[in-house]
DOMARNU-126923 format. One record per residue (C-alpha): x, y, z; residue in three letters. Coordinates in steps of 0.1 Angstrom, whole numbers, padded with zeros to 4 digits, always signed. Example, Ala and Ser with C-alpha at 12.3 -4.5 7.8 and 13.67 -1.06 7.14 Angstrom:
2
+0123-0045+0078ALA
+0137-0011+0071SER
This chain:
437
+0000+0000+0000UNK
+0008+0034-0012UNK
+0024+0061+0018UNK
-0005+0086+0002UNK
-0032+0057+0005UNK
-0015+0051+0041UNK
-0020+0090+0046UNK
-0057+0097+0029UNK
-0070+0064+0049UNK
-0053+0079+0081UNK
-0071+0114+0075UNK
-0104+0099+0069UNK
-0102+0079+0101UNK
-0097+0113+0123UNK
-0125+0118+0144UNK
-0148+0094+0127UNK
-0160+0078+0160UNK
-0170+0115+0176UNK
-0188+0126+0145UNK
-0205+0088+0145UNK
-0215+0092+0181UNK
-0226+0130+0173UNK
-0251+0112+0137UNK
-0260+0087+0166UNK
-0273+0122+0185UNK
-0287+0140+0153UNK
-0305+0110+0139UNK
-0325+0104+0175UNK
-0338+0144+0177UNK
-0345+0143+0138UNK
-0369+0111+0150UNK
-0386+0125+0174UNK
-0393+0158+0159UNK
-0398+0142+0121UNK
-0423+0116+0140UNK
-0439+0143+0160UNK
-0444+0161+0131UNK
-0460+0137+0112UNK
-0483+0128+0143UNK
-0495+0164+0139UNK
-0500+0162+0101UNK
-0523+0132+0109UNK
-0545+0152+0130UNK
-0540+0184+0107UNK
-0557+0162+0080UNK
-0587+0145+0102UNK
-0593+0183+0114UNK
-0598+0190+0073UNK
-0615+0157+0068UNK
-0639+0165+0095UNK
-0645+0204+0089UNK
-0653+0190+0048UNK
-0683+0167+0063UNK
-0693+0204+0086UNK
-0691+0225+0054UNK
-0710+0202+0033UNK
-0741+0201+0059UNK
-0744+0239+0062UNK
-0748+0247+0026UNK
-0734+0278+0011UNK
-0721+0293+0048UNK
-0698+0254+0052UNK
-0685+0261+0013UNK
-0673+0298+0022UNK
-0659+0290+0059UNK
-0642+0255+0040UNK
-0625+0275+0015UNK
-0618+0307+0035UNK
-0600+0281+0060UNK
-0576+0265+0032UNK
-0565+0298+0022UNK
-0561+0314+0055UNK
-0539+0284+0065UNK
-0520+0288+0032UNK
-0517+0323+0034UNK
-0504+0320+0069UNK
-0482+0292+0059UNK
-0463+0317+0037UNK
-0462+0347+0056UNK
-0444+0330+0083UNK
-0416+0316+0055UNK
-0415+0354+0041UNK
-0411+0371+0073UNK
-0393+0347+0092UNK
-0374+0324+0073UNK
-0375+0326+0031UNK
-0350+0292+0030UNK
-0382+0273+0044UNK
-0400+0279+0011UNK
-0409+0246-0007UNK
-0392+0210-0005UNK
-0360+0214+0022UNK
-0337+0188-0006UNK
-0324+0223-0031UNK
-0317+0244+0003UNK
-0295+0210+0014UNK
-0280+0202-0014UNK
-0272+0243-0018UNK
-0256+0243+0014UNK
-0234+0211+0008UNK
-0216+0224-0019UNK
-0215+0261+0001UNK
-0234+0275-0026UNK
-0255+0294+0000UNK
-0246+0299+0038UNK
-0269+0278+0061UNK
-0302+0296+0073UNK
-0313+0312+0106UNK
-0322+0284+0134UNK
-0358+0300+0127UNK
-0361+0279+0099UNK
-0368+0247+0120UNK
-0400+0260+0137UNK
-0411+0280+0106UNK
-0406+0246+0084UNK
-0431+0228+0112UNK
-0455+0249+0115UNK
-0458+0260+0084UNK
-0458+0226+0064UNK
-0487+0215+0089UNK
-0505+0246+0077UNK
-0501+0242+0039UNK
-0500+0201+0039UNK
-0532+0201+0064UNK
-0550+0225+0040UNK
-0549+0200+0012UNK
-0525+0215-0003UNK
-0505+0182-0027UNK
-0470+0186-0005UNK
-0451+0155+0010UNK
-0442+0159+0041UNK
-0403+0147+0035UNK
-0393+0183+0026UNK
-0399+0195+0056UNK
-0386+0164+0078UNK
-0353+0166+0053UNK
-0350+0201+0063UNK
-0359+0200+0097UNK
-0334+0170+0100UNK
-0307+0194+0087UNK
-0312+0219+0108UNK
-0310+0202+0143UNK
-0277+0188+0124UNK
-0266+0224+0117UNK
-0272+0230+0155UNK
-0255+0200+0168UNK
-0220+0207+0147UNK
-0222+0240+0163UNK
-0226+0232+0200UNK
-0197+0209+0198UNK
-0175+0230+0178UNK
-0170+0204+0149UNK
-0151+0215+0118UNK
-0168+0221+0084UNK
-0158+0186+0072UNK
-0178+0168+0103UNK
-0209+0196+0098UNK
-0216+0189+0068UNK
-0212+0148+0070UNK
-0239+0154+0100UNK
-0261+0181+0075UNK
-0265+0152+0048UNK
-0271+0125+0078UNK
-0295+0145+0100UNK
-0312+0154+0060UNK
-0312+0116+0055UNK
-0326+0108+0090UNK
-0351+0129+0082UNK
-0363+0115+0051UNK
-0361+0079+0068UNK
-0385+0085+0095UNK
-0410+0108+0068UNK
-0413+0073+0049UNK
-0405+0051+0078UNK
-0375+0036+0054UNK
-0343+0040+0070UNK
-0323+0023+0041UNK
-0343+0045+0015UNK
-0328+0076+0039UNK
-0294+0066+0041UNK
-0286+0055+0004UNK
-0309+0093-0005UNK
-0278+0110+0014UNK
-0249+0095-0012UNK
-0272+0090-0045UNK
-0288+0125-0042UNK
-0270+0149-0016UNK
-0234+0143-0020UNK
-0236+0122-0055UNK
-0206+0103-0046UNK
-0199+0071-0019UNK
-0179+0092+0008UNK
-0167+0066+0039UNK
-0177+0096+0064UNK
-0205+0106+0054UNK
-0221+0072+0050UNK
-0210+0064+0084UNK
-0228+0094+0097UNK
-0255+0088+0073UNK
-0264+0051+0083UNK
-0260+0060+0124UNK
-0285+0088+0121UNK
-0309+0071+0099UNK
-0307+0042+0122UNK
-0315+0062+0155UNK
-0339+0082+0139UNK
-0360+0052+0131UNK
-0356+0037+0162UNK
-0371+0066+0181UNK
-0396+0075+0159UNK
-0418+0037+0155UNK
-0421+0043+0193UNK
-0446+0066+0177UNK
-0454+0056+0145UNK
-0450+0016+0147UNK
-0432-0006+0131UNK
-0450-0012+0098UNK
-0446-0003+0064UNK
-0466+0028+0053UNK
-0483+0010+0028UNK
-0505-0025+0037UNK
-0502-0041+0005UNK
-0505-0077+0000UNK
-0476-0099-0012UNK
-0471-0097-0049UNK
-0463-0125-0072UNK
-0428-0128-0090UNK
-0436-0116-0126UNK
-0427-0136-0157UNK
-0409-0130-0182UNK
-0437-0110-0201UNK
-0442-0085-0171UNK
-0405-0078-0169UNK
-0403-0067-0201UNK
-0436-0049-0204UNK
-0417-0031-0169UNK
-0393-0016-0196UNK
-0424-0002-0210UNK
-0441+0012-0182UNK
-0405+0030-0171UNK
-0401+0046-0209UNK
-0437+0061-0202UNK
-0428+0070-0165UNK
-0399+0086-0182UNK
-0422+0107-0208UNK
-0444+0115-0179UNK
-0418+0128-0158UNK
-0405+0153-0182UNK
-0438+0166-0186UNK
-0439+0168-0150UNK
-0408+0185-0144UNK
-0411+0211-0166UNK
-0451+0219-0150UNK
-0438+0223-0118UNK
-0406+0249-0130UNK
-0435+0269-0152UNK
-0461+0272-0127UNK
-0430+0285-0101UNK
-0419+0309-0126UNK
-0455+0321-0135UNK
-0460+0324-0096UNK
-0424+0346-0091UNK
-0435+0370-0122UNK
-0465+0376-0111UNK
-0461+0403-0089UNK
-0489+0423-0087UNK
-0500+0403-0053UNK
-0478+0399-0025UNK
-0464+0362-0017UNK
-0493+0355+0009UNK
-0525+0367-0015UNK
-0507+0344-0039UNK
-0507+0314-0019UNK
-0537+0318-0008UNK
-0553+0321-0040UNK
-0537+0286-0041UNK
-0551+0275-0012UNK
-0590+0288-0019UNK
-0586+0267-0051UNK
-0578+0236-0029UNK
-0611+0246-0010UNK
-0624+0242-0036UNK
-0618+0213-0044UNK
-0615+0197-0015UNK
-0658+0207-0014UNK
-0660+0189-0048UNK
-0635+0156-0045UNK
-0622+0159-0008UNK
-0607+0124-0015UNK
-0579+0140-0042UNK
-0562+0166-0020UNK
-0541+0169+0007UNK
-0500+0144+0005UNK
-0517+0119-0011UNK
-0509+0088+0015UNK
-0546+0078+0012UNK
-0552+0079-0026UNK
-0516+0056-0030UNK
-0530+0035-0003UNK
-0565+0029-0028UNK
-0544+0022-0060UNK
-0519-0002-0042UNK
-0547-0024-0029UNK
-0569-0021-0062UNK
-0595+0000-0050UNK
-0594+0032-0065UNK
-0623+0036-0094UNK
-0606+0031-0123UNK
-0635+0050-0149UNK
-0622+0080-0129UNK
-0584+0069-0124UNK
-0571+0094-0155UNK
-0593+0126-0146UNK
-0577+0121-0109UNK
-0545+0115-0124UNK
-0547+0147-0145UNK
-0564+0163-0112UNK
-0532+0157-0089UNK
-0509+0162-0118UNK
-0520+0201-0120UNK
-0525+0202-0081UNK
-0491+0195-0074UNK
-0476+0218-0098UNK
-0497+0246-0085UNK
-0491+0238-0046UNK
-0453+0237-0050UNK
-0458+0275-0066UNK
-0476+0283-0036UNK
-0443+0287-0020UNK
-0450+0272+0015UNK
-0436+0243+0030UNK
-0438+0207+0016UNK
-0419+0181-0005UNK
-0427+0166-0040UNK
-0419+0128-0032UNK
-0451+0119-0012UNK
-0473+0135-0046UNK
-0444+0117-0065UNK
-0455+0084-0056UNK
-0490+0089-0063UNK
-0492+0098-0097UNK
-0461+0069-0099UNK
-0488+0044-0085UNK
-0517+0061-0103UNK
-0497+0056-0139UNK
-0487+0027-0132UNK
-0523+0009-0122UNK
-0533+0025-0154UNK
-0508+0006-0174UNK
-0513-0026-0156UNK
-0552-0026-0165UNK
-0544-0011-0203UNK
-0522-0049-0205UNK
-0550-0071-0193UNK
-0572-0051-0218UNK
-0548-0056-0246UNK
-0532-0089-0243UNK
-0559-0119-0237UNK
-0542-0139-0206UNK
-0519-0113-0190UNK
-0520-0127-0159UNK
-0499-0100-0138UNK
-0518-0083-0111UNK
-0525-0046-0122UNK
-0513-0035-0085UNK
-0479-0050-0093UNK
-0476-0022-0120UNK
-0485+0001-0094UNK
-0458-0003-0071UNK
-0432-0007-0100UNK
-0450+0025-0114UNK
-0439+0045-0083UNK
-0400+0039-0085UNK
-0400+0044-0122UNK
-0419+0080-0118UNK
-0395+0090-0085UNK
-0365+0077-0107UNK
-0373+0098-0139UNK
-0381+0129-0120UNK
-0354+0127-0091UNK
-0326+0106-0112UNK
-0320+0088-0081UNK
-0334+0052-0089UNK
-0316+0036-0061UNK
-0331+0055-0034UNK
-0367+0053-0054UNK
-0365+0018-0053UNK
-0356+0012-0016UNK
-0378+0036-0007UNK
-0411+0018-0026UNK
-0401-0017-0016UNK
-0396-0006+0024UNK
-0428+0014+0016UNK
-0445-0017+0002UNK
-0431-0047+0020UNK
-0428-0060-0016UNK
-0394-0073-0025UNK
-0406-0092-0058UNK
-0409-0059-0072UNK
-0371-0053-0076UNK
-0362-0072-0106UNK
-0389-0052-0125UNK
-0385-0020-0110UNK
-0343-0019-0116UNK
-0355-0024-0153UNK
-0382+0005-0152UNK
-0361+0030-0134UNK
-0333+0023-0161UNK
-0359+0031-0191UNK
-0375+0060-0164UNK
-0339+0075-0165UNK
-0331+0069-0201UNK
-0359+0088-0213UNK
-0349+0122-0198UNK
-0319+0120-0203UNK
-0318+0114-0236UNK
-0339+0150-0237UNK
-0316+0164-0216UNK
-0335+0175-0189UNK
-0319+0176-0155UNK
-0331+0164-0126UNK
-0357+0187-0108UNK
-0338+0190-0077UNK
-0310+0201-0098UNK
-0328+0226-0115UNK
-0348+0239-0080UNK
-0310+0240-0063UNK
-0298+0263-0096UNK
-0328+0286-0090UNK
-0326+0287-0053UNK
-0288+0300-0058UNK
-0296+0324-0084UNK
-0326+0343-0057UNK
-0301+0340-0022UNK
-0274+0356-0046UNK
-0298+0382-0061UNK
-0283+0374-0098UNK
């Protein structure tokens, strides 16, 4: 061995067991306050659930109060990011990724609060957010706080940034190996010994703390799935090439409908968002079942229960809401609307086979799960995460042969059109505004 090998191995191993015992740290607060916060999203939702059913049995006066609640809650969602803590605004993954490669300085400690209270404010008014953008973020800012209470270097702060980011993803989904392969696929784009040390510990802590709260199931209750044969792998390769089309369209919608929000500045931030938000009212009055992160609506198309004469309108329906929640400019993610229009395609596709080819015998579900890591992978470019992330979403480990093919056609796709990733793209614009250019 090499004296530099000798020497870079040597300078790797400095301080790798205090900054592992300090992601041990990060990844158990990121738990309890990613947990807590989804705790609090749950009953943010019921609260909207129940004042819908109120609304709808007082006539006129319910359908004013419902939609004047959306947009108050919106519009207070984004007044709290303007006022205290701009970096808050949207998913938490551009802001992390900005700060990794010191791009932008790290934000005020107000952003944890704002990024909590706010995204149960936009997410429990319907608005189509996941609630990983602000768990991501919040995860690295208590990282952020920890590196600067015990006086670590920049090298061991930002290790714990992408590990308390990751640990915060893991306990959004309840998929800590989703979280710790998101922090070297997506944040750091590159296997770094350090980091994934920190990244693993934290992910690992923060999923022990939190399914003292949340349990220890998968999010999804989906029954076992059958092996595919040889004719539903390939048709897989199909369904990723379409997920691939889809999420270039997709892209694109949610980077227009921003840009359209940012040019139009005749209203101030908050009338913006919540002319957003009374347009969720709204709907939330007229299909209350389509709005909000979506949990509910992937739950339906995983277990084959979602009406499928009106599968395409509500696929077009949360195709546009998501687009025009992310330009509200509050807090909230894009994975958790991600996966379902990823499950919603994919159900599609599986029912379109046993329509056009007499004995397909796959189960339409199947192309529903597949559906959801081919979708993340086109519009994230991180397949490997997407596909953790569905099958310790799913419980469904059959699924991987199929989805590593549909991810690989999902990728192919938009990157053939050269598109880059969205979080790329979100990251580029997020740099431009902080640096005023």
């Amino acid at each position: 061995m090499s004296t530099a090998t000798v020497t870079a191995d040597a300078e790797e191993a400095q301080g790798v067991l205090p900054l592992a015992l300090l992601a041990l740290l990060v990844g158990a607060v990121t738990g309890f306050v990613a947990a807590t916060f989804r705790l609090a999203l749950g009953y943010a939702e019921q609260l909207r659930v129940q004042l819908v059913h109120w609304a709808h049995a007082h006539g006129a006066i319910g359908f004013v109060l419902l939609v004047a609640s959306c947009a108050g809650a919106t519009l207070l969602a984004a007044a709290l990011v303007r006022r205290c803590a701009p970096l808050a605004s949207g998913s938490g993954i551009p802001y992390v990724e900005a700060v990794l490669r010191a791009e932008i300085p790290p934000a005020s400690y107000a952003l944890l609060p704002v990024k909590y209270v706010g995204g149960l404010l936009a997410i429990g008014a319907g608005l189509a957010l996941g609630r990983e953008g602000p768990s991501v973020q919040m995860g690295a800012a208590i990282a952020q706080l920890c590196g600067r209470i015990f006086r670590r270097r920049w090298l061991d702060c930002r290790a714990l940034l992408a590990a308390g980011a990751g640990a915060g993803l893991a306990t959004a989904f309840n998929a800590p190996i989703a979280g710790a392969i998101f922090v070297l696929e997506e944040l750091v784009q590159r296997f770094e010994r350090r980091t994934a040390i920190a990244a693993l510990a934290a992910s690992a802590t923060a999923i022990a703390v939190a399914r003292q709260f949340l349990g220890d199931s998968p999010d999804f209750h989906l029954s076992a799935l059958p092996y595919l044969d040889a004719e539903g792998r390939l048709l897989s390769f199909v369904l990723g090439a379409l997920a691939g089309l889809l999420a270039i369209a997709y892209n694109a919608t949610i980077l227009a409908t921003s840009a359209a929000a940012a040019r139009f500045s005749v209203l101030a931030p908050e009338l913006r968002a919540a002319l957003v938000g009374g347009a969720v009212g709204i709907l939330a009055w007229l299909v209350p079942d389509l709005v909000g992160g979506g949990d509910a609506i992937t739950e339906r198309v995983l277990a084959g229960n979602a009406a499928l004469a009106l599968l395409p309108l509500a696929f077009l329906l949360r195709f546009g809401l998501g687009a025009a929640s992310y330009a509200a400019g509050t807090p909230g993610g894009l994975f958790a609307p991600l996966l379902v229009l990823g499950a919603q395609a994919g159900l599609m596709f599986g029912v379109a086979c046993h329509w056009a080819i007499p004995g397909f015998g796959a189960p339409s579900e199947a192309f529903a799960v597949i559906g959801m890591a081919a979708f993340f992978a086109g519009v994230v470019r991180a397949p490997l995460t997407g596909i953790a992330l569905v099958l310790e979403m799913t419980g469904n480990v059959t699924m991987l042969l199929p989805a590593l093919g549909a991810c690989a056609s999902a990728m192919l796709i938009p990157t053939l059109a050269r598109q880059a990733a969205i979080y790329e793209s979100l990251r580029q614009r997020l740099v431009r505004e902080v640096s005023g250019t």
